[in-house]
C-alpha positions as a printed NumPy array, in Angstrom:
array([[  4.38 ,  10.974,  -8.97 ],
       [  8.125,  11.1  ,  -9.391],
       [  9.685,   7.166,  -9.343],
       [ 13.112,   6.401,  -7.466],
       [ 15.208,   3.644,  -8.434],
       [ 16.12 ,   1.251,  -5.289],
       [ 17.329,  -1.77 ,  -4.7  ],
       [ 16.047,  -4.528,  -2.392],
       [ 16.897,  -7.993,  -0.882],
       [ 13.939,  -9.931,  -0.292],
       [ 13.676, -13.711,  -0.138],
       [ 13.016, -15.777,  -2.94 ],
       [ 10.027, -16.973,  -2.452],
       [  8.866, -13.466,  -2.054],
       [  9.991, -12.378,  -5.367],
       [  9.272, -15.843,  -6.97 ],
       [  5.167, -15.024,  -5.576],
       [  5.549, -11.759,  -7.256],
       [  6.52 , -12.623, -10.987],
       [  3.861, -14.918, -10.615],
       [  1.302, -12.242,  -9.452],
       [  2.479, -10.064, -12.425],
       [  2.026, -12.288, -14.812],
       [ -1.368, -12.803, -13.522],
       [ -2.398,  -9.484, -13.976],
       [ -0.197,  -8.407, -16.336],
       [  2.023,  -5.71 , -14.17 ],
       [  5.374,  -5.677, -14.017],
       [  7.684,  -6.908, -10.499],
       [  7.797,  -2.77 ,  -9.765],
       [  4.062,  -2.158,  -9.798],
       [  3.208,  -5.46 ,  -7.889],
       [  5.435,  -4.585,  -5.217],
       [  4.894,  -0.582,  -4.649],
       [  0.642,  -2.013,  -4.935],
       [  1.849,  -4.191,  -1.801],
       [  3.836,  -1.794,  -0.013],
       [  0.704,   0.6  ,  -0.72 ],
       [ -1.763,  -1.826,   0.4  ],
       [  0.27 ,  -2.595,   3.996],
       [  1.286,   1.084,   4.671],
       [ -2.733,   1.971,   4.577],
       [ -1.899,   4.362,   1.363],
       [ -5.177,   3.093,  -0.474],
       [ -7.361,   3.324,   2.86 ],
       [ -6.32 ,   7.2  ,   2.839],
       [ -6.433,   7.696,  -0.847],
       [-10.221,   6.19 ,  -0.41 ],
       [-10.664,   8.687,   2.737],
       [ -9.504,  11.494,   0.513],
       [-11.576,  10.966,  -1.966],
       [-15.003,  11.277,   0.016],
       [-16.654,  13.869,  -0.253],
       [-18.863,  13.775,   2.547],
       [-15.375,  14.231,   4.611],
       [-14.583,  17.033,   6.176],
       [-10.495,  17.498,   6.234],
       [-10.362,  16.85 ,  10.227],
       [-12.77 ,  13.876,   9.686],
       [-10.596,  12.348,   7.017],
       [ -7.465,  13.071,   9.102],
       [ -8.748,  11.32 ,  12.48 ],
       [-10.13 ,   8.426,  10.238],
       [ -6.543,   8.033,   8.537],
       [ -5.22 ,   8.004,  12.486],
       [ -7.649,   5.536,  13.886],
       [ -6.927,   3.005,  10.871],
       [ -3.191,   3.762,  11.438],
       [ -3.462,   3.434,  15.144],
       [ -5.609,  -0.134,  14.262],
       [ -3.031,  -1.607,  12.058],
       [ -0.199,  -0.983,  14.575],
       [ -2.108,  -3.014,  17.065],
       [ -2.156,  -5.768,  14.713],
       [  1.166,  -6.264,  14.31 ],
       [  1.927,  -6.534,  17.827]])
């Protein structure tokens, strides 16, 4: 997957939480962040729907929507 180069504001707290994370498992600021931003857009629920066999393409899909639609509702 192709990387792009960006640059963010975020508060210091948040960045001081993620050097500490890093360091914890060893991954640099980048990887800890995109694994966050990963985690809270639902990326790893559909990489894990993907990845089942048992799914058929429509299954996975409305899966994927009904977790989507379920994590909207939480933030509201």
């Amino acid at each position: 997957m192709a990387k792009v180069r960006t640059t963010l504001t975020i508060d210091h707290e948040v960045l001081r939480a993620v050097k500490v994370r890093g360091a914890r498992t060893g991954k640099g600021d980048s990887e800890v962040i995109e694994e966050a931003l990963r985690r809270e857009l639902g990326f790893d629920l559909l990489d894990r729907l993907w990845e089942r066999e048992d799914l058929g393409e429509r299954q996975a899909l409305e899966l994927a929507v009904e977790a989507q639609h379920k994590t909207r509702a939480r933030r509201r």
